[in-house]
PyMOL Python script that loads the backbone (N, CA, C, O; Angstrom):
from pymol import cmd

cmd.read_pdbstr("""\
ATOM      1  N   UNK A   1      86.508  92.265  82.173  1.00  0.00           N
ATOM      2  CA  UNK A   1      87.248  92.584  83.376  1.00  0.00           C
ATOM      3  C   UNK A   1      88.575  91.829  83.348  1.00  0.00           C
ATOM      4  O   UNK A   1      88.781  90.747  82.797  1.00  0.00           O
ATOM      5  N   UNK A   2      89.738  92.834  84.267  1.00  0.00           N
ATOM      6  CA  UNK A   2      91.207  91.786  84.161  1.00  0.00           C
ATOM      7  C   UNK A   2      90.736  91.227  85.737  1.00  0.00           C
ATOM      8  O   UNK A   2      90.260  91.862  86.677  1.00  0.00           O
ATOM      9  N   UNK A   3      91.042  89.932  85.620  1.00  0.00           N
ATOM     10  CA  UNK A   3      90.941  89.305  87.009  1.00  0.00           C
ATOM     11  C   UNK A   3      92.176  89.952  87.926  1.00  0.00           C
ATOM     12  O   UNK A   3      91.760  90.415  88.988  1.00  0.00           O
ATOM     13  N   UNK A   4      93.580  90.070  87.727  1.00  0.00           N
ATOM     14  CA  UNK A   4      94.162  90.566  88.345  1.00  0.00           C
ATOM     15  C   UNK A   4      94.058  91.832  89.061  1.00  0.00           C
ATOM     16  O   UNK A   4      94.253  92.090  90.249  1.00  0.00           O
ATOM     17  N   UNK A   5      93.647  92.694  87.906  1.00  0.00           N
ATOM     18  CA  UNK A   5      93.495  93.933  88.445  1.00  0.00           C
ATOM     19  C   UNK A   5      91.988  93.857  89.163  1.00  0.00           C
ATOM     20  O   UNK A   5      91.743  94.889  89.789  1.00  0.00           O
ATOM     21  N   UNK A   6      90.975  92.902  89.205  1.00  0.00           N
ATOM     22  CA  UNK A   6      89.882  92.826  89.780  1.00  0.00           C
ATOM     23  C   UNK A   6      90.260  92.363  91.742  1.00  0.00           C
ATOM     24  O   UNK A   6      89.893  92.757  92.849  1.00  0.00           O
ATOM     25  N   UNK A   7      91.199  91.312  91.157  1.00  0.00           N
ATOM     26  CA  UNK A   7      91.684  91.081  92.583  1.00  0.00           C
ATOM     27  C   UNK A   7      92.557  91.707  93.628  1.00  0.00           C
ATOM     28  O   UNK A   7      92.515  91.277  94.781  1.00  0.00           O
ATOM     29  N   UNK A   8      93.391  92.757  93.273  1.00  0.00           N
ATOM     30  CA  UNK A   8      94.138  93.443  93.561  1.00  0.00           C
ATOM     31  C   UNK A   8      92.940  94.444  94.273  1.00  0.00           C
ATOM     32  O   UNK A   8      92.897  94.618  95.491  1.00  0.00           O
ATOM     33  N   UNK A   9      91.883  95.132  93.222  1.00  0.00           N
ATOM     34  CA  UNK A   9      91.144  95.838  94.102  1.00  0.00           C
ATOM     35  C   UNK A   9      90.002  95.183  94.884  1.00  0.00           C
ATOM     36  O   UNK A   9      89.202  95.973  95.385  1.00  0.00           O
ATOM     37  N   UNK A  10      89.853  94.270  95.017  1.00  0.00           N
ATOM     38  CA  UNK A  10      88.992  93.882  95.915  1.00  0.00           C
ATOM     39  C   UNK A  10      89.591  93.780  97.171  1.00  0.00           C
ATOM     40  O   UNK A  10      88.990  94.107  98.195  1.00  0.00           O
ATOM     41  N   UNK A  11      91.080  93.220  97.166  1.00  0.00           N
ATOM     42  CA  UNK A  11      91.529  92.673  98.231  1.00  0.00           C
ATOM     43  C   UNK A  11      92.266  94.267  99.335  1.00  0.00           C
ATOM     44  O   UNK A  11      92.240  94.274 100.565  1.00  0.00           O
ATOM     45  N   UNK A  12      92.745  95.234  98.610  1.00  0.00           N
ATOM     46  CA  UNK A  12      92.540  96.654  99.056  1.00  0.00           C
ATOM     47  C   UNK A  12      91.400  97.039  99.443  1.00  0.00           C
ATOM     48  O   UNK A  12      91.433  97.388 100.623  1.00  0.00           O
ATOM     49  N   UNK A  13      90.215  97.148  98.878  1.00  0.00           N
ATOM     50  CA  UNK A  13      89.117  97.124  99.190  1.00  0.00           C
ATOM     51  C   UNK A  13      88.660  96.693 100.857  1.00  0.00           C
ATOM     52  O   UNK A  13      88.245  97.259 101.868  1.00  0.00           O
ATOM     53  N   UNK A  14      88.983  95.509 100.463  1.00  0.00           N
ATOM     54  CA  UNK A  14      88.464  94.577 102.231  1.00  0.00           C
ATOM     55  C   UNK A  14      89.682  94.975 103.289  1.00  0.00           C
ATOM     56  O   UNK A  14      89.467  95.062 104.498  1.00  0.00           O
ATOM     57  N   UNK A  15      90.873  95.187 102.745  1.00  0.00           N
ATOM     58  CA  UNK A  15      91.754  95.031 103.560  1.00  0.00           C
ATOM     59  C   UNK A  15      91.436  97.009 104.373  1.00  0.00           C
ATOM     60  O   UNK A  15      91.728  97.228 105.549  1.00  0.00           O
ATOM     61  N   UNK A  16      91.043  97.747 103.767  1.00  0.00           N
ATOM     62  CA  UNK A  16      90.550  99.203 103.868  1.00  0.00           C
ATOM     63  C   UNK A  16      89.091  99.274 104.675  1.00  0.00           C
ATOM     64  O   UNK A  16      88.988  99.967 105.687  1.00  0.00           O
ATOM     65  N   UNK A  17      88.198  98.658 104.254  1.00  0.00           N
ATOM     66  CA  UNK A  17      86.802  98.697 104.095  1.00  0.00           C
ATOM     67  C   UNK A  17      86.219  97.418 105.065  1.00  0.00           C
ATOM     68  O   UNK A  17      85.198  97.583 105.733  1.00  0.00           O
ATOM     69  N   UNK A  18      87.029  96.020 105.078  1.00  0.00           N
ATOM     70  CA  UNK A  18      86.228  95.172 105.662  1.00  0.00           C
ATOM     71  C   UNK A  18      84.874  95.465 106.426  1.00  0.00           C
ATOM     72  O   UNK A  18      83.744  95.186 106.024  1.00  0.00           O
ATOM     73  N   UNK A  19      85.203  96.055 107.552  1.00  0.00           N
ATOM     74  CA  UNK A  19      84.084  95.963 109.046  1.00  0.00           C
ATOM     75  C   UNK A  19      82.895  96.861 108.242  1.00  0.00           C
ATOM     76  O   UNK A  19      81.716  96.536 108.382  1.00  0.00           O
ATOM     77  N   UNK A  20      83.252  97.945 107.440  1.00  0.00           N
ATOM     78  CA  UNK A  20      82.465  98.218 106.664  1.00  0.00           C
ATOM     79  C   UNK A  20      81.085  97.618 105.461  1.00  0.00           C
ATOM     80  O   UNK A  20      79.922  97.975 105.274  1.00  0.00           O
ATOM     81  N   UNK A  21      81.815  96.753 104.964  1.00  0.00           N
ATOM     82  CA  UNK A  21      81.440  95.826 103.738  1.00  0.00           C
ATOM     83  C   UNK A  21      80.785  94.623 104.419  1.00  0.00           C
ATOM     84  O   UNK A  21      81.207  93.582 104.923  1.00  0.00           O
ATOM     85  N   UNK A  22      79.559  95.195 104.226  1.00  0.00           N
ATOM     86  CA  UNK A  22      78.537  93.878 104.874  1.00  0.00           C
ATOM     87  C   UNK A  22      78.524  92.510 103.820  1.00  0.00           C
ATOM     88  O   UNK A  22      78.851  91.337 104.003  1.00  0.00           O
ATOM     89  N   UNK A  23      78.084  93.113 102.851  1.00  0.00           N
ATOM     90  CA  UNK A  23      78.256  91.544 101.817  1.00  0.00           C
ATOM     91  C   UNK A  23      78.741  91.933 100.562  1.00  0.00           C
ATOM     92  O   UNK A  23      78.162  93.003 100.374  1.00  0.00           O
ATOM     93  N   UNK A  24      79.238  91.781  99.882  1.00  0.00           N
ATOM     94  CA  UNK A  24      79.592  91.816  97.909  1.00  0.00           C
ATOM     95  C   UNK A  24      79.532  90.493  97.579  1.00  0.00           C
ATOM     96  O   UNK A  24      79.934  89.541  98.248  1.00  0.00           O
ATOM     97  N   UNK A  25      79.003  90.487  96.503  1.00  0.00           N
ATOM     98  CA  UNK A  25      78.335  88.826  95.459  1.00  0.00           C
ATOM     99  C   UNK A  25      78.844  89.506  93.752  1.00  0.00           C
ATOM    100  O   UNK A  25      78.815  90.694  93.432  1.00  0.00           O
ATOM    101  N   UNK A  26      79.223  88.494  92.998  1.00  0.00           N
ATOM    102  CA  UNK A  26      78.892  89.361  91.574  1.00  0.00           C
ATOM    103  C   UNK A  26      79.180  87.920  90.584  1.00  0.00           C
ATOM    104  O   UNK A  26      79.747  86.889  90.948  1.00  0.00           O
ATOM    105  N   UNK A  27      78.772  88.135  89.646  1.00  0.00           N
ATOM    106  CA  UNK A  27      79.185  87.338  88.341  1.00  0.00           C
ATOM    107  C   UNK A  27      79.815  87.955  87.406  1.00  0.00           C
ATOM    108  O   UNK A  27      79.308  88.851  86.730  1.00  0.00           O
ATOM    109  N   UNK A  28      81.215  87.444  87.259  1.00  0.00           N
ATOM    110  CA  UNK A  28      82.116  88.369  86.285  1.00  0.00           C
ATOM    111  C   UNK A  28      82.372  88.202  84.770  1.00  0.00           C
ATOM    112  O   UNK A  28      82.409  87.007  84.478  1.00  0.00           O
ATOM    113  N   UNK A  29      82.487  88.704  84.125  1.00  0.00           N
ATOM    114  CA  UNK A  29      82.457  88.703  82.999  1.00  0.00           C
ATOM    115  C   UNK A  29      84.490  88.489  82.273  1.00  0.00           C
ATOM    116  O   UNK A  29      84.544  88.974  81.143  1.00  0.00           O
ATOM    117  N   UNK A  30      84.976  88.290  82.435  1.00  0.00           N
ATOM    118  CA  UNK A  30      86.371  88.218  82.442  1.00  0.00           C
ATOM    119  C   UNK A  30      86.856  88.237  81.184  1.00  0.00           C
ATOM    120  O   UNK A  30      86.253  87.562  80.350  1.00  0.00           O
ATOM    121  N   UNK A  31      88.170  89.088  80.726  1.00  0.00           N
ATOM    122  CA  UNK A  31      88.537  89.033  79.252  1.00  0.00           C
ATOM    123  C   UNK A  31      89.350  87.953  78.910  1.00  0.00           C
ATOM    124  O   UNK A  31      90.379  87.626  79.500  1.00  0.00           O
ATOM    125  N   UNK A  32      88.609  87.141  77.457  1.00  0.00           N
ATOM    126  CA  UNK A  32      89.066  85.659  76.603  1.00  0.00           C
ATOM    127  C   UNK A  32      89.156  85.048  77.812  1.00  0.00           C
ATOM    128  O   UNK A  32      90.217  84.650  78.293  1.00  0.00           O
ATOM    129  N   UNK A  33      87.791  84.932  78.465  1.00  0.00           N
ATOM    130  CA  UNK A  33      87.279  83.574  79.607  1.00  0.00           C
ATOM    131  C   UNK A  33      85.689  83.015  78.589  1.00  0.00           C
ATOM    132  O   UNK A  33      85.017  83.478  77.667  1.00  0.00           O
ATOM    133  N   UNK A  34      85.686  81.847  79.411  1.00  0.00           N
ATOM    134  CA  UNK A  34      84.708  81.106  78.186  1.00  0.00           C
ATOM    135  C   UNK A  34      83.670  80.427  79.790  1.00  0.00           C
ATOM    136  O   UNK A  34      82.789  79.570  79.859  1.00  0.00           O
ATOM    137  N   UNK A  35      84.223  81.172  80.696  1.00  0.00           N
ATOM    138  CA  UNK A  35      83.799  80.668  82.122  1.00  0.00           C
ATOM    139  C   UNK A  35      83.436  81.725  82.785  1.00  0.00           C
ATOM    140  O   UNK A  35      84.203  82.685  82.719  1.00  0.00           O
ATOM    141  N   UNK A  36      82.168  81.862  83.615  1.00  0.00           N
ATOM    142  CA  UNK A  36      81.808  83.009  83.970  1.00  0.00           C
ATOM    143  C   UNK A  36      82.350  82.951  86.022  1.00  0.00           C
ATOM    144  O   UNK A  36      82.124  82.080  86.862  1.00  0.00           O
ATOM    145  N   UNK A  37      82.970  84.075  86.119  1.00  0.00           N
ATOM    146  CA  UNK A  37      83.708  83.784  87.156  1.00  0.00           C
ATOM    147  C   UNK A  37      82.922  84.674  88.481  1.00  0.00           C
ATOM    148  O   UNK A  37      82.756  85.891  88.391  1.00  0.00           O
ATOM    149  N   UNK A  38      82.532  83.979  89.548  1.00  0.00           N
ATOM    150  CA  UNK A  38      81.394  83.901  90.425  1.00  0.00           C
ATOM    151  C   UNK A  38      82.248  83.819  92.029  1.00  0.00           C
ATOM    152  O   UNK A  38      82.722  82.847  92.616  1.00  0.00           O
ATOM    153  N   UNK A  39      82.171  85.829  92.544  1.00  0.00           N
ATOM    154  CA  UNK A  39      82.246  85.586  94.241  1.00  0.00           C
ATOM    155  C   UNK A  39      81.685  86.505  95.055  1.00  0.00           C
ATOM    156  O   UNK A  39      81.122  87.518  94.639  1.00  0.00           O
ATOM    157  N   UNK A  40      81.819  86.177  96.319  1.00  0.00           N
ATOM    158  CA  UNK A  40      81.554  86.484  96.984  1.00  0.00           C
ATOM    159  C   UNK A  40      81.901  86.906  98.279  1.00  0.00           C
ATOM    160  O   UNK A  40      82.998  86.381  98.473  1.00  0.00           O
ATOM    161  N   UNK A  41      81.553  87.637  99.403  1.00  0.00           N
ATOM    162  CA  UNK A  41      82.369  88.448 100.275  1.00  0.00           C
ATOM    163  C   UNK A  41      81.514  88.738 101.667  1.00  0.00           C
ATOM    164  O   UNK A  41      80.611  89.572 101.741  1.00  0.00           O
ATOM    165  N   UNK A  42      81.831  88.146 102.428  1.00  0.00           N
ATOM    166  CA  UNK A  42      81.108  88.730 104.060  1.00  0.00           C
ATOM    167  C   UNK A  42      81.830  89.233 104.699  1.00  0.00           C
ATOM    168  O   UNK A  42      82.133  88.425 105.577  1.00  0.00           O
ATOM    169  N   UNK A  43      82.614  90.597 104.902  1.00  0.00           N
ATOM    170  CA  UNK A  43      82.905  91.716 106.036  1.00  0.00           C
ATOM    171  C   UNK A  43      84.507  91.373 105.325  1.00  0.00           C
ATOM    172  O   UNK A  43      84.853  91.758 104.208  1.00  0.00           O
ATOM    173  N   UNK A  44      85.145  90.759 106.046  1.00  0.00           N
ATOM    174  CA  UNK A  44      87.206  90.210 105.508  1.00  0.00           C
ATOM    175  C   UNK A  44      86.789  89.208 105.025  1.00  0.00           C
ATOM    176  O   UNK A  44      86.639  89.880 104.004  1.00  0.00           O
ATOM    177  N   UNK A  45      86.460  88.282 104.754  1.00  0.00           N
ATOM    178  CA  UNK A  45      86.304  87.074 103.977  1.00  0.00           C
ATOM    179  C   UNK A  45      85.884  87.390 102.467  1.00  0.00           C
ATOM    180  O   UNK A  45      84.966  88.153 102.167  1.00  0.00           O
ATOM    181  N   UNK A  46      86.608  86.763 101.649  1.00  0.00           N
ATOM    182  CA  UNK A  46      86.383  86.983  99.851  1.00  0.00           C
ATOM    183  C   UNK A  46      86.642  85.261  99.567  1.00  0.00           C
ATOM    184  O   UNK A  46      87.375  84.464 100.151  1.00  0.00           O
ATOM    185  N   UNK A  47      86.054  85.155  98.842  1.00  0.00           N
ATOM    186  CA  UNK A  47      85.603  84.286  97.974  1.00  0.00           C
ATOM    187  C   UNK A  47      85.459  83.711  96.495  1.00  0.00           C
ATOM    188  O   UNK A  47      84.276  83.710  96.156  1.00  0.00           O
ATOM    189  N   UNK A  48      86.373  83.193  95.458  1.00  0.00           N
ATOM    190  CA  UNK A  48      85.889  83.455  94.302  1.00  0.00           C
ATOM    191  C   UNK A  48      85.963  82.146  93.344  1.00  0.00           C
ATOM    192  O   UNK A  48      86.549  81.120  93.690  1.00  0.00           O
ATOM    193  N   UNK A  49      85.609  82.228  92.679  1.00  0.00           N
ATOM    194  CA  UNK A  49      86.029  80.471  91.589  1.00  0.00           C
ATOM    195  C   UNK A  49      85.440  80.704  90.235  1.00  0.00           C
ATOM    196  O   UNK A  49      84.968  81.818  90.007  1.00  0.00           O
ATOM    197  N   UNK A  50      85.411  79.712  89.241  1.00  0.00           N
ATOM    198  CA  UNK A  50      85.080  79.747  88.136  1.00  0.00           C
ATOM    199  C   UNK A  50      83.908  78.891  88.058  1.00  0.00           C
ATOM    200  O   UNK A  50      84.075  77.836  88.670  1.00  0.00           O
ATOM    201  N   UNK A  51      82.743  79.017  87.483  1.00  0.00           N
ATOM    202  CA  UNK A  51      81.423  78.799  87.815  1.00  0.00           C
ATOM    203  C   UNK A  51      81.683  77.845  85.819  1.00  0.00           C
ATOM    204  O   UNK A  51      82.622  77.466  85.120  1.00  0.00           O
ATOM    205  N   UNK A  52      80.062  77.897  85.746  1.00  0.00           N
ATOM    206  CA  UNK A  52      79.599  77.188  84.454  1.00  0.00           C
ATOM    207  C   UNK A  52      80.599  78.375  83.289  1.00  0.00           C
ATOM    208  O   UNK A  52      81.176  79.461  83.221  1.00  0.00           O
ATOM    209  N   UNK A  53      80.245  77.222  82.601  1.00  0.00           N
ATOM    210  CA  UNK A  53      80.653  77.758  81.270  1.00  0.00           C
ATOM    211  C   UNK A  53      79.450  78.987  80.543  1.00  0.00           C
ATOM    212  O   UNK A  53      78.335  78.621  80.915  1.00  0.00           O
ATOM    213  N   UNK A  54      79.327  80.271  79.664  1.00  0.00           N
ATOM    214  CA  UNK A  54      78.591  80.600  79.128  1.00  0.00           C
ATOM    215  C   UNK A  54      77.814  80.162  78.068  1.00  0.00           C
ATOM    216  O   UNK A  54      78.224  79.706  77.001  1.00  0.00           O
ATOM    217  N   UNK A  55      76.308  80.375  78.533  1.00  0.00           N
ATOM    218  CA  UNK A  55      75.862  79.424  77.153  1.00  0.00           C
ATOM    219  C   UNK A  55      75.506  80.552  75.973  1.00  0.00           C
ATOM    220  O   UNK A  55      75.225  81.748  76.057  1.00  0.00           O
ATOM    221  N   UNK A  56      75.651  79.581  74.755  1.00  0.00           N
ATOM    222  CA  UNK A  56      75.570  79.819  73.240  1.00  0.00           C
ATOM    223  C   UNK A  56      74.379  80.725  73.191  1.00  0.00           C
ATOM    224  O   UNK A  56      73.235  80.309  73.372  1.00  0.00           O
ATOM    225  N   UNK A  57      74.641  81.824  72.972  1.00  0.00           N
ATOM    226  CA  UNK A  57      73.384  83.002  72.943  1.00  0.00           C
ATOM    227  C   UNK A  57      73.437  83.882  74.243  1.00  0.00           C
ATOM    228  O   UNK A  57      73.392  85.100  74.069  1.00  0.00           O
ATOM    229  N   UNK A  58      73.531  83.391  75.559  1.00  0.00           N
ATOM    230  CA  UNK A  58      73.597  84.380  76.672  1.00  0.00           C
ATOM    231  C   UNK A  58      74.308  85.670  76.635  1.00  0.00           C
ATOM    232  O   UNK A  58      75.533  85.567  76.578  1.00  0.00           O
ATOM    233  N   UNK A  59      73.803  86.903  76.654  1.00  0.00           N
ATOM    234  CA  UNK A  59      74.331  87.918  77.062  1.00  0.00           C
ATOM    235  C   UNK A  59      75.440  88.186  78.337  1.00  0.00           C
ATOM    236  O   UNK A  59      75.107  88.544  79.467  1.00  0.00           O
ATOM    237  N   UNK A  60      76.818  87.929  77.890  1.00  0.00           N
ATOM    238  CA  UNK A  60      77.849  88.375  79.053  1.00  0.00           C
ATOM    239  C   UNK A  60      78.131  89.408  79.340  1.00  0.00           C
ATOM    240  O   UNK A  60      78.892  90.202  78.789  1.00  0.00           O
ATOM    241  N   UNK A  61      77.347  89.513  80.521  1.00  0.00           N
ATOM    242  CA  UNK A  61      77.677  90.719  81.232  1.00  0.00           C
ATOM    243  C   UNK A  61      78.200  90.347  82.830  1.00  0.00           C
ATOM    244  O   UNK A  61      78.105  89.357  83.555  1.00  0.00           O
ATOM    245  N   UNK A  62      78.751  91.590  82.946  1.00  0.00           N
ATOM    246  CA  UNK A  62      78.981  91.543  84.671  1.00  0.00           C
ATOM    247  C   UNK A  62      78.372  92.270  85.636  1.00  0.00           C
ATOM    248  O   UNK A  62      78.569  93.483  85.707  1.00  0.00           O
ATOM    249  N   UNK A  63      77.408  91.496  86.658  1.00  0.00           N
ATOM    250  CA  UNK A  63      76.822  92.033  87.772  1.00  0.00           C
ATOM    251  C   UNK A  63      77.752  91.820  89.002  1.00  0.00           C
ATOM    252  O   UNK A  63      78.298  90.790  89.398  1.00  0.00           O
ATOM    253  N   UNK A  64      77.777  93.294  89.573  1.00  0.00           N
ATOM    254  CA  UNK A  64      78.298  93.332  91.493  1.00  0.00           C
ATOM    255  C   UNK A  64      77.527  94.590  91.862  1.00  0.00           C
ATOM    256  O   UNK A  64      77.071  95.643  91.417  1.00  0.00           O
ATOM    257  N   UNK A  65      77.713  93.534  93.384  1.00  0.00           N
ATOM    258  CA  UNK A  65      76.448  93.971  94.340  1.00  0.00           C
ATOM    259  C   UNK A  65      77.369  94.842  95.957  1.00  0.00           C
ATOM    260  O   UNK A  65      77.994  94.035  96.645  1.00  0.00           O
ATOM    261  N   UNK A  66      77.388  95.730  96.245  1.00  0.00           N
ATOM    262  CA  UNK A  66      77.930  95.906  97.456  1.00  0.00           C
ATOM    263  C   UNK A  66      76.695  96.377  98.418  1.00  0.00           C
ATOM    264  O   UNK A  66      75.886  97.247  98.098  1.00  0.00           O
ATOM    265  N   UNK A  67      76.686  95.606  99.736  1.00  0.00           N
ATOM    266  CA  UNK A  67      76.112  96.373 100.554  1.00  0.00           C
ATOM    267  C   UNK A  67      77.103  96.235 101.919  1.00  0.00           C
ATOM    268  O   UNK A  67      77.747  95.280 102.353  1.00  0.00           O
ATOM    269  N   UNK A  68      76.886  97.982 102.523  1.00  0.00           N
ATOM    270  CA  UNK A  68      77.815  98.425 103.607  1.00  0.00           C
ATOM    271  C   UNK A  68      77.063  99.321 103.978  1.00  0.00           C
ATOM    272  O   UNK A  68      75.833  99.310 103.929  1.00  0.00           O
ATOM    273  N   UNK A  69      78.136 100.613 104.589  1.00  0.00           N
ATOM    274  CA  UNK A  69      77.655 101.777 105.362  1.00  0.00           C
ATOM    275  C   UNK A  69      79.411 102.407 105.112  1.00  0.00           C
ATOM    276  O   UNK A  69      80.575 102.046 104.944  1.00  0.00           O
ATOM    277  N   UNK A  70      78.500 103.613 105.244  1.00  0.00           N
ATOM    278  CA  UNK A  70      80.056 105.047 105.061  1.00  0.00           C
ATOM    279  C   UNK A  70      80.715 104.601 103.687  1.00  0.00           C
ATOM    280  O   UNK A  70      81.942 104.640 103.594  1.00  0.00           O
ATOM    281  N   UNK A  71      80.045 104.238 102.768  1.00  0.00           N
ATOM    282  CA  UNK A  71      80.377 103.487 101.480  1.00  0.00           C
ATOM    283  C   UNK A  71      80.871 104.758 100.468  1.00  0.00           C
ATOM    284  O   UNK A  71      80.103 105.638 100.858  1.00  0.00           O
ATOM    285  N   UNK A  72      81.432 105.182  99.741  1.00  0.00           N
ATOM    286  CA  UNK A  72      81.604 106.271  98.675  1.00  0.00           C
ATOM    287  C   UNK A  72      81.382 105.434  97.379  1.00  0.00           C
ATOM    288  O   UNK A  72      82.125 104.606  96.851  1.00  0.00           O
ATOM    289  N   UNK A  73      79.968 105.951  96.963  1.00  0.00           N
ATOM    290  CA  UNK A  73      79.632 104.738  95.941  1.00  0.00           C
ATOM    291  C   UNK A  73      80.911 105.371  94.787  1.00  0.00           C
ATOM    292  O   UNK A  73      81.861 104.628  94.541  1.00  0.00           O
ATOM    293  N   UNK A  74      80.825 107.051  93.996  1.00  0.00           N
ATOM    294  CA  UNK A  74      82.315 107.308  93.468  1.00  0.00           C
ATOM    295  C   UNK A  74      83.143 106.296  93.502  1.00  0.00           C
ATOM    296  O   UNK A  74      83.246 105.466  92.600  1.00  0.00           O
ATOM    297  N   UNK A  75      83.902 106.307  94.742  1.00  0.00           N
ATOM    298  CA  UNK A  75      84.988 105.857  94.765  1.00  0.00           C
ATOM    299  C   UNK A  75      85.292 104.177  94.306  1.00  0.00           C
ATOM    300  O   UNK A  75      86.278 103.498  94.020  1.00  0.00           O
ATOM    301  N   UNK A  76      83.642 103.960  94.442  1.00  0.00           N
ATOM    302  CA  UNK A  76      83.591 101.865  94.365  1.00  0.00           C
ATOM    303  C   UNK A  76      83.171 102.443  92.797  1.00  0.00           C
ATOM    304  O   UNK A  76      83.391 101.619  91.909  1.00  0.00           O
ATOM    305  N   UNK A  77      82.782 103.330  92.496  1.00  0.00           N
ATOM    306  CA  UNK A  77      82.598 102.547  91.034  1.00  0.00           C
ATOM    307  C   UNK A  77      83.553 103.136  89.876  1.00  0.00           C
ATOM    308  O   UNK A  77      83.528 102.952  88.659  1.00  0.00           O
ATOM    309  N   UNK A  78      84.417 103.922  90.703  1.00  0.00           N
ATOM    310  CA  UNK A  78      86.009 104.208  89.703  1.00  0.00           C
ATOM    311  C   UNK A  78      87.000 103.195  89.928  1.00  0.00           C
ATOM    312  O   UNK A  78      87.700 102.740  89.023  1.00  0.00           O
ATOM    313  N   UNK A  79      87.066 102.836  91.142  1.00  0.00           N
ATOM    314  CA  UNK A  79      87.854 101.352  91.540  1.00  0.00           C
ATOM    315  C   UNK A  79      87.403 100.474  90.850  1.00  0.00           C
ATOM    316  O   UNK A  79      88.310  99.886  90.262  1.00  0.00           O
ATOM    317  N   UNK A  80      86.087  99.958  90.553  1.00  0.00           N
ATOM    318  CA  UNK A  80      85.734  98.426  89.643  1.00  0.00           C
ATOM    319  C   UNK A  80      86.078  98.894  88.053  1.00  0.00           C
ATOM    320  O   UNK A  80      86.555  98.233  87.131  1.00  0.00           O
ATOM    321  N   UNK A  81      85.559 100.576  88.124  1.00  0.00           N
ATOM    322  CA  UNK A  81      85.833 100.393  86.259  1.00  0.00           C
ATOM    323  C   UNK A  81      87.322 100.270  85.927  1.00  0.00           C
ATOM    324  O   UNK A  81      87.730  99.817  84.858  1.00  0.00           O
ATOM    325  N   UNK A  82      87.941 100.615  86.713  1.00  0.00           N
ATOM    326  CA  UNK A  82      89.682 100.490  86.475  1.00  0.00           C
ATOM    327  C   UNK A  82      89.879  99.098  86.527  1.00  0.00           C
ATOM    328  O   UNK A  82      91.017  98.691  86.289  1.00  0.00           O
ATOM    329  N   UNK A  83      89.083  98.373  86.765  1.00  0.00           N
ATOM    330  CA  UNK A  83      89.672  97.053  86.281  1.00  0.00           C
ATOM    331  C   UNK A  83      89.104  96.081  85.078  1.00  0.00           C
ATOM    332  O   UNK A  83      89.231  94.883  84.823  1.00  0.00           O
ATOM    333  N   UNK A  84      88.507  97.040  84.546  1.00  0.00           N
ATOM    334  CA  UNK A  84      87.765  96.901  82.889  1.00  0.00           C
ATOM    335  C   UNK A  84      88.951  96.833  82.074  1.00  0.00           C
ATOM    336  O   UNK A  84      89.725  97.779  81.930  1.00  0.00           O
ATOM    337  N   UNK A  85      89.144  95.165  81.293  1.00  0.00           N
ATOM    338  CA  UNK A  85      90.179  95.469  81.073  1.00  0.00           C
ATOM    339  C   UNK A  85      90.062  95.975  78.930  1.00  0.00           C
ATOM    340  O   UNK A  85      91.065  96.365  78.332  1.00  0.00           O
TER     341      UNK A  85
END
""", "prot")
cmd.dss("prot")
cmd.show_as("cartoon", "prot")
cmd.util.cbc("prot")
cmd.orient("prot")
């Protein structure tokens, strides 16, 4: 994932969606990061930082979680892959 372009749509996202967007959590997987980057989100509030380092053998991947209402899952999951970098 590009963090920029991750943050750019999240923050459209909430700024569109807030009252909607009950919670989002995820662990990111970020490109030439050696740090797995970890946030989180209640309604307008976002959250994010750089967590542990990945360990030697772990599978990096990236998990996110949205839960809301009037959600267009489409639309959330062409918005996150566009920021595959």
């Amino acid at each position: 994932m590009d963090l920029d372009r991750l943050g750019s749509w999240l923050a459209d996202l909430v700024a569109e969606r807030g009252p909607d967007l009950f919670r989002m959590k995820g662990i990111i997987q970020l490109k030439g990061e050696g740090k797995r980057y970890v946030f989180q989100s209640v309604h307008m509030l976002l959250d994010g930082d750089f967590d542990r380092a990945w360990h030697d053998g772990e599978q990096r991947s990236t998990q996110f979680v949205i839960i809301g209402r009037n959600l267009d899952p489409e639309a959330l999951r062409s918005g996150f892959h566009a920021c595959v970098a």
